[in-house]
C-alpha positions as CSV (number, residue, x, y, z in Angstrom):
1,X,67.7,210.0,39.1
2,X,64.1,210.7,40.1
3,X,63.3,210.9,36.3
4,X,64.7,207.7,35.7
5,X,62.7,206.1,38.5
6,X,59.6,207.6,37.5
7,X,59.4,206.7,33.9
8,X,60.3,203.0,34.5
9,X,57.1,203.0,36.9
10,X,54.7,204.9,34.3
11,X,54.5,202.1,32.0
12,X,52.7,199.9,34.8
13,X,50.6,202.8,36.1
14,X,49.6,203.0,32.4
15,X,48.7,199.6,32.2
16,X,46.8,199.5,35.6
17,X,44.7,202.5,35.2
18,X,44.1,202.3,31.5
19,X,45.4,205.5,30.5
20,X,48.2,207.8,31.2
21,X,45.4,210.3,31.1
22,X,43.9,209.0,34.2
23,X,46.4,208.4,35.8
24,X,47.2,212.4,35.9
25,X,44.0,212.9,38.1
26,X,42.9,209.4,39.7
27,X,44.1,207.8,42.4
28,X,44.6,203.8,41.1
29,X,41.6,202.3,42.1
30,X,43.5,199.0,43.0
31,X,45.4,201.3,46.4
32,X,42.9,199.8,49.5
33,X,40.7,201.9,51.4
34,X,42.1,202.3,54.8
35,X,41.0,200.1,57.9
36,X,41.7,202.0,61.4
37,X,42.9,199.1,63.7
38,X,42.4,198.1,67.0
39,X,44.7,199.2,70.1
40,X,46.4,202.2,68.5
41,X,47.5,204.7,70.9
42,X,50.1,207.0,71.8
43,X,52.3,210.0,70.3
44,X,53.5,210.8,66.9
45,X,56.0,213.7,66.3
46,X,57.0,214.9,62.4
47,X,59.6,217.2,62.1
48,X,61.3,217.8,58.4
49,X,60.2,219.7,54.9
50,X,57.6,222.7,54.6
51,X,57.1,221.5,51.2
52,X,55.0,218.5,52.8
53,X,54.0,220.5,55.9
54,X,50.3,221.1,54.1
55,X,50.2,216.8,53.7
56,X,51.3,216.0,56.9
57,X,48.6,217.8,58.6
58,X,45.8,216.5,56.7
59,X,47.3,213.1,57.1
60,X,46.8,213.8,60.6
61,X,43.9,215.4,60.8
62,X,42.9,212.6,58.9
63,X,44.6,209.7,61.3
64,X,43.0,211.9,64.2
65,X,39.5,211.3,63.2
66,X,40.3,207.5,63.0
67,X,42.2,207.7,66.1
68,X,40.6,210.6,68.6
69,X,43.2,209.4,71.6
70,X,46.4,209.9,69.7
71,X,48.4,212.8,69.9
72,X,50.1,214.1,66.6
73,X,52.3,217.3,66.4
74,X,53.6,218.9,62.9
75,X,57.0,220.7,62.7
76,X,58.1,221.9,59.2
77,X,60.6,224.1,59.1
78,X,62.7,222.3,56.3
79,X,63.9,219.0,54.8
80,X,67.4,219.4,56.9
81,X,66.0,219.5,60.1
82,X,64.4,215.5,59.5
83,X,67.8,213.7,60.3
84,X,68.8,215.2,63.5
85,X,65.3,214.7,64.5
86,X,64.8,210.8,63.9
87,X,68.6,210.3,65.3
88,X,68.0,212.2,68.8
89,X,64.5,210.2,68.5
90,X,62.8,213.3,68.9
91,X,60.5,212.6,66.0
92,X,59.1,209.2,64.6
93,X,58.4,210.7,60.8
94,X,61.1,212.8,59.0
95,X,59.6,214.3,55.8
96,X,62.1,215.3,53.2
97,X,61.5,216.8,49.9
98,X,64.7,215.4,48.8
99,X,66.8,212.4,49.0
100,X,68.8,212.2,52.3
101,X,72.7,212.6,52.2
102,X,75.2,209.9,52.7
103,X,76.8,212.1,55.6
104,X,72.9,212.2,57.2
105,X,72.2,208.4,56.7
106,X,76.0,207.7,58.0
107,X,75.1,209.5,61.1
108,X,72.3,207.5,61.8
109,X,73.8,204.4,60.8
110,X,76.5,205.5,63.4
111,X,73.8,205.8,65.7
112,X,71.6,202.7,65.8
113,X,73.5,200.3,63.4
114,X,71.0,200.7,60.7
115,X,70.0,203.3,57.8
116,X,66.7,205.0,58.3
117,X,63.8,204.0,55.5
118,X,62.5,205.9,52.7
119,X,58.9,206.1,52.3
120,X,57.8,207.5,48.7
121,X,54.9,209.1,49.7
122,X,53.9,211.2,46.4
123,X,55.3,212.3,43.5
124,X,55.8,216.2,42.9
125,X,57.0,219.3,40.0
126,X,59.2,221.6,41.3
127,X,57.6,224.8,39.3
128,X,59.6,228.1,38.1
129,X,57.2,230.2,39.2
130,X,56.5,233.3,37.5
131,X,53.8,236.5,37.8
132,X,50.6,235.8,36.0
133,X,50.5,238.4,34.2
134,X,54.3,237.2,32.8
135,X,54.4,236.5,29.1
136,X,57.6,234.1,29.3
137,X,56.7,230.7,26.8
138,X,59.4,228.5,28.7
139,X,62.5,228.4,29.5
140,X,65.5,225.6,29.6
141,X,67.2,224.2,32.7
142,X,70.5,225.7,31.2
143,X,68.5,229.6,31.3
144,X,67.6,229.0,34.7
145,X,70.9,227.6,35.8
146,X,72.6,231.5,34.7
147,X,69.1,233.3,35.9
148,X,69.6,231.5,39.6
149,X,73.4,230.7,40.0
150,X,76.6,232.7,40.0
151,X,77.5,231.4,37.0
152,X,75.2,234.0,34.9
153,X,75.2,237.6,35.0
154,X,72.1,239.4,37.2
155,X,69.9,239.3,34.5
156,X,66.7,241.3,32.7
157,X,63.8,240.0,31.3
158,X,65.2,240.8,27.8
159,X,67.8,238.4,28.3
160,X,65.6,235.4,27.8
161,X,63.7,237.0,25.2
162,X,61.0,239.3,26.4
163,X,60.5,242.8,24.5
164,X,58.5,245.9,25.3
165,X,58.4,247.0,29.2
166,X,60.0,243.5,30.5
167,X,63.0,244.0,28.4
168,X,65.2,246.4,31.1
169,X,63.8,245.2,34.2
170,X,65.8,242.9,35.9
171,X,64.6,239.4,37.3
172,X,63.7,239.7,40.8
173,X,64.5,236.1,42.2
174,X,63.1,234.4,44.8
175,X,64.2,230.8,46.5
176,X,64.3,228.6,49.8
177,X,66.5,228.8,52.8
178,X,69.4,226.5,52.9
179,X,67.3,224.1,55.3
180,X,64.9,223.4,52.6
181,X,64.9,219.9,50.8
182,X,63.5,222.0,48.1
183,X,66.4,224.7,47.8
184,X,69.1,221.7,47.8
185,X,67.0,219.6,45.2
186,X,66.9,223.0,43.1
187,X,70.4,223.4,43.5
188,X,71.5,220.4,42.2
189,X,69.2,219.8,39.5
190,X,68.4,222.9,37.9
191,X,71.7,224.8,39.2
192,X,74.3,222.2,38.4
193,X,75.2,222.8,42.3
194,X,76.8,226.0,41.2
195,X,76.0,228.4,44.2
196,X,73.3,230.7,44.0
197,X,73.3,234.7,43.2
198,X,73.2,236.7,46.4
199,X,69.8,238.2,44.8
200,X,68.0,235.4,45.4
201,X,65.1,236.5,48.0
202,X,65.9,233.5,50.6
203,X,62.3,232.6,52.2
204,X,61.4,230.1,55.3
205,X,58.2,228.5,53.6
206,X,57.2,227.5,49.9
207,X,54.0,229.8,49.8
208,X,56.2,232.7,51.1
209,X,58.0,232.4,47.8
210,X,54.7,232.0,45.9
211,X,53.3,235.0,47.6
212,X,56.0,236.9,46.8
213,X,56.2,236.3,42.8
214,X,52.5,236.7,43.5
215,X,53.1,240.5,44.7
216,X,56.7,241.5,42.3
217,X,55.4,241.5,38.8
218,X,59.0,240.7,37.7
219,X,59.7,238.0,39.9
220,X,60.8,234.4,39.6
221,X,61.2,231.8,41.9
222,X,60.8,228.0,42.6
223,X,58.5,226.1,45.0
224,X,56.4,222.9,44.5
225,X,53.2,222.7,42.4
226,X,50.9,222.0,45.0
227,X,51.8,225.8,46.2
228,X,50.7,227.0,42.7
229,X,47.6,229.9,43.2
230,X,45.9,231.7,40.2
231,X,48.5,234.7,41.1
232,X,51.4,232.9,39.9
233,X,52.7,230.4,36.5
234,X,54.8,228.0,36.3
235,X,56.8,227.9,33.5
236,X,57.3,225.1,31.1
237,X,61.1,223.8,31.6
238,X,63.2,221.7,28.8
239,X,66.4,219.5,30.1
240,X,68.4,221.9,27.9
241,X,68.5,224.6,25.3
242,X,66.7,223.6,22.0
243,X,65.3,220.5,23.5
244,X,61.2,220.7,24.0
245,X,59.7,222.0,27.0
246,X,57.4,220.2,29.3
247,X,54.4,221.6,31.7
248,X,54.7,220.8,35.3
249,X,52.3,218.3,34.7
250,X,51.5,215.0,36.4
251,X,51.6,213.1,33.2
252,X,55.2,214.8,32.4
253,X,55.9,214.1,36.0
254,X,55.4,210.2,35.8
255,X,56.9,210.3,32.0
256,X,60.1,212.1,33.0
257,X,59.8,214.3,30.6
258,X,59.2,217.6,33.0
259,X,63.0,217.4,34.1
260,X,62.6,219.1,37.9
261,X,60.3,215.6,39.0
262,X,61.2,214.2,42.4
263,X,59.1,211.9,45.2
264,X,58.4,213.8,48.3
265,X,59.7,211.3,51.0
266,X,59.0,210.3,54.5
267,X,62.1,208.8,56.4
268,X,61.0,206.2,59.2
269,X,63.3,204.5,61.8
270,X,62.8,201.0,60.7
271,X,64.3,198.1,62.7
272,X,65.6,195.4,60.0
273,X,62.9,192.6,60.7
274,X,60.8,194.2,62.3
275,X,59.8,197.7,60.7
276,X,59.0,201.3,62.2
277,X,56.7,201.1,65.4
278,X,52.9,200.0,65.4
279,X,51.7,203.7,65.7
280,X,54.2,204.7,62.8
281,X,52.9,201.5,61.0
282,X,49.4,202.8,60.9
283,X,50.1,206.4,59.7
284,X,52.3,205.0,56.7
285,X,49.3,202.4,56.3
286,X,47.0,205.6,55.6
287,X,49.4,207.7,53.6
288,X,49.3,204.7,51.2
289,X,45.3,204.3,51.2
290,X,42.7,205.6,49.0
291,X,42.1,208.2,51.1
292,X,45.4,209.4,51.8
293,X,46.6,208.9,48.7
294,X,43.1,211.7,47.6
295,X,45.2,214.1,50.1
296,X,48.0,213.8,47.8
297,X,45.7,214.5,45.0
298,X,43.6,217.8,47.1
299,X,47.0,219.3,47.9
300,X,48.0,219.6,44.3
301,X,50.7,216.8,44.1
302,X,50.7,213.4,42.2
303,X,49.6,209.8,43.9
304,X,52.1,207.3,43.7
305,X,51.2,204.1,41.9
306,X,50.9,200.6,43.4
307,X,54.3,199.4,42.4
308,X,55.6,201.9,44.5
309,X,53.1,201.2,47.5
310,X,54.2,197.6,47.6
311,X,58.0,198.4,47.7
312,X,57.9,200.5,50.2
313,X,54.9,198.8,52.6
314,X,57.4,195.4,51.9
315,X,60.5,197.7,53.2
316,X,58.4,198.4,56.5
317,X,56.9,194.9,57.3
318,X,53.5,196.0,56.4
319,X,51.0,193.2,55.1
């Protein structure tokens, strides 16, 4: 589990950075500067997750201004749409905000004999978003579970504890569409993959759901921290009922103790030996740089450390 992962890597970010503290809002100074390289040309197609639709473009605006000649096109409409894409070769980067499934990576095993490869690319809190204006102290994954999923009632505001006008007003809910990474991470983490309410709001894009808490004082919803605005708060979450909640903080993100935690991938087609193709190479060289790592940071998600830079540049042949 992504919890798991991340709090057996926060001991060596620790360690590198000095402080857990730092580590929240630094990127590790040890992660390289990038180096454009010579003879890179050609075309570069991404088509997967809206969560990282804001990243991928200033990774490319980025790789553009190192690169004028290349030509780079952004398509997020949603974690689900990554696998066909890399499969039909339609796209060389397939950005997921959740794991890919055994029945995706079977299809493309089916396909070119191989599974595709995982590149972590930051670390992100998937926030219960509420109103600003919402006086809710926190709430526990098994609340949200009954508040989101068919196996709770529709449910008020007083029935997680809030008095005076919030009491009889019932939680307006709003979520992802079922080709969001984010909707099937939510789903099976927070929900228990119990189905969700027919209630819940389904919208195309993660700030569409942050606009609209934004504008429905009584709304709730999910979407990724770096969609956060002044307009909305996220809630501090708990595992379960009586246990302590945690902020949607970086430092509770890399601890494990905020329980809706997860990497925000990027799926490559890597040949075994060989790696992803020289164009690909270079972009994944300058998502793990300093600077594009400080694009993690500017969007409102949480660099990775350099444990998890070496894995994965070792996965696709990258010295």
């Amino acid at each position: 589990m992504i919890a798991k992962m991340i709090r057996g890597l926060v001991a060596m970010a620790v360690v590198s950075t000095g402080s857990l503290a730092l580590a929240q809002v630094k990127v590790d100074p040890s992660i390289p500067d990038y180096k454009p390289a010579s003879g890179v040309s050609g075309n570069i197609k991404s088509v997967g997750s809206d969560t990282l639709n804001n990243l991928m473009t200033l990774w490319a605006e980025g790789f553009k201004k190192a690169y004028p000649s290349v030509g780079i096109e952004i398509e997020g409409k949603g974690s689900s749409t990554a696998p066909p894409a890399l499969i039909e070769g339609t796209a060389q980067l397939g950005p997921m905000s959740r794991e890919m499934k055994s029945s995706e990576v079977d299809q493309f095993k089916a396909k070119y004999g191989y599974a595709p490869t995982p590149v972590r690319t930051a670390v992100d809190s998937l926030a219960v978003f509420v109103h600003k204006d919402n006086p809710i102290k926190e709430l526990s994954l098994d609340q949200v579970r009954k508040i989101f999923s068919v196996e709770g009632k529709d449910m008020k505001w007083g029935d997680v504890g809030l008095a005076g006008e919030w009491a009889d007003k019932p939680i307006s809910l709003y979520g992802r569409n079922s080709a969001s990474g984010t909707y099937g991470f939510f789903k099976e983490v927070a929900m228990g993959k119990k189905d969700y309410k027919p209630s819940v709001k389904e919208q195309a894009g993660s700030s569409s759901v942050v606009q609209g808490i934004a504008s429905d004082k009584f709304a709730m919803g999910y979407s990724g921290i770096g969609y956060a605005t002044a307009d909305v708060r996220a809630v501090p979450l708990s595992a379960k009922d009586g246990a302590k909640a945690f902020d949607a903080n970086a430092a509770n993100a890399y601890s494990g103790d905020y329980p809706l935690a997860r990497f925000l991938y990027v799926y490559v087609n890597a040949k075994p030996g060989e790696g992803p193709s020289p164009i690909v190479k270079e972009f994944a060289k300058m998502i793990f740089s300093q600077q594009g790592q400080q694009i993690v940071v500017k969007d409102g998600f949480f660099p990775i450390t350099p444990e998890i830079l070496k894995e994965d540049m070792a996965a696709l042949h990258i010295k």
